[in-house]
C-alpha positions as CSV (number, residue, x, y, z in Angstrom):
1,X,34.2,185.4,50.6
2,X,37.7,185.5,49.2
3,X,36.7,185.8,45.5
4,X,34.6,189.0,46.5
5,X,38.0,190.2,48.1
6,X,39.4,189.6,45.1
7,X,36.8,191.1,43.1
8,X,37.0,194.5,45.1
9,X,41.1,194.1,45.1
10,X,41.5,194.0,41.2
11,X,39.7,197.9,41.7
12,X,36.6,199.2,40.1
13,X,34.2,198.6,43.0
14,X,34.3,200.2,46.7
15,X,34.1,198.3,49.3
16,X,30.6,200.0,50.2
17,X,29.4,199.2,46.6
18,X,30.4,195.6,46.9
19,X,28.5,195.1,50.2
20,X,25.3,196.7,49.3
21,X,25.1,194.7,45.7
22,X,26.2,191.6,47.8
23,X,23.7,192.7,51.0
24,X,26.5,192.3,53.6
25,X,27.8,194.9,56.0
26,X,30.9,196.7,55.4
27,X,31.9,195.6,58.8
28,X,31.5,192.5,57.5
29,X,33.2,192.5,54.4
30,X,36.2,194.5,56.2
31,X,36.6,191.1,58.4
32,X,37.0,189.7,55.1
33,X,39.4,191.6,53.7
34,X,41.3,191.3,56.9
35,X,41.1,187.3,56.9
36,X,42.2,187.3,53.3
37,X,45.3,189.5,53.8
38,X,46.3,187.1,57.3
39,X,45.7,183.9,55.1
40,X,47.9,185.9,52.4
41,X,50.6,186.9,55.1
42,X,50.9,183.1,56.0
43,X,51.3,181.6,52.5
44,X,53.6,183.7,52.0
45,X,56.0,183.1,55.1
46,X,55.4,179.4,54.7
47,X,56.6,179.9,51.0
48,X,59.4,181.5,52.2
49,X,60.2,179.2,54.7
50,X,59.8,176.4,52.5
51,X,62.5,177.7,50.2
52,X,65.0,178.7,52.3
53,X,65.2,176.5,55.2
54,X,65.1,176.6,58.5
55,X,68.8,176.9,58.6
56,X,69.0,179.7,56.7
57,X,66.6,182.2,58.8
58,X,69.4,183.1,61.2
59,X,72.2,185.6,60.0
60,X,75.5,184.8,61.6
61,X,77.5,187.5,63.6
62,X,81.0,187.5,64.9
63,X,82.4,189.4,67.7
64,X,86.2,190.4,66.3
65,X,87.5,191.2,69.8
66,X,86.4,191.3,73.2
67,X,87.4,194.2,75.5
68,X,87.8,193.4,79.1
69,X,86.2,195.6,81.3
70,X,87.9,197.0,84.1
71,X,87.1,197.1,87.9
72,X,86.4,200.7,89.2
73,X,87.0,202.3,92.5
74,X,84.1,202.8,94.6
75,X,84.3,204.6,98.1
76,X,81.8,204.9,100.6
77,X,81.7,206.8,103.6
78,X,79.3,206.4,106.6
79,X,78.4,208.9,109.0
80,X,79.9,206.4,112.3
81,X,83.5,206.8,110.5
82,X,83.1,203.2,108.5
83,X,84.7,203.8,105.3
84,X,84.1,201.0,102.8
85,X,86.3,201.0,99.6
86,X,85.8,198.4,96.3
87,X,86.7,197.7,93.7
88,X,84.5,196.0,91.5
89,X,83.2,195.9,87.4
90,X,80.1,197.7,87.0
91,X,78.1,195.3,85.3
92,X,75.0,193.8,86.0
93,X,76.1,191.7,88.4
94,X,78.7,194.1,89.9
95,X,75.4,196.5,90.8
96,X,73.8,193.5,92.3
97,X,76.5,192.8,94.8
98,X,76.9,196.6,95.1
99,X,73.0,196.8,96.0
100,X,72.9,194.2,98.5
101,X,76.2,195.7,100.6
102,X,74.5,198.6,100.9
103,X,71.4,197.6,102.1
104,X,73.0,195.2,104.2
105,X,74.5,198.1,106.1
106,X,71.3,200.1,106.3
């Protein structure tokens, strides 16, 4: 099946010409092609792979400075007088606390 891929690859035949002189369907020879190019993909990567190692696949980064973030002010007020104030950083887990104060005082 791959040498009639690479018939119709190296041009001068459709792929609807190739499957009527060869009596397949076009479907068919599509599920070929598509084999042929996946089976392609793969020697390829391993190639790649091969020759650079697996060492060499990751890129390093470096972070050249860290700023810290700082707490903000956060005031709520309640209808019964309560007024809650914090002061907290407003990351993820800043929110999470945040989220469960308040619905603890629902």
């Amino acid at each position: 099946m791959f040498s009639l891929v690479e018939e119709y690859l190296s041009g001068g035949i459709t792929q609807k010409e190739l499957s009527a002189r060869e009596g397949i369907k076009v479907g068919t020879f599509k599920y070929w092609h598509g084999k042929y190019k996946s089976s392609q993909l793969e020697e390829s990567t391993s190639k790649k792979s091969a020759k650079k190692g697996r060492d060499r696949d990751f890129i390093p980064i470096t972070v050249s400075e860290v700023t810290p973030i700082a707490p903000s002010k956060l005031d709520f007020y309640y209808p019964n007088g309560v007024r809650l104030e914090l002061s907290v950083i407003l990351d993820t887990e800043g929110w999470s606390t945040i989220k469960m104060l308040v619905s603890c005082l629902d």
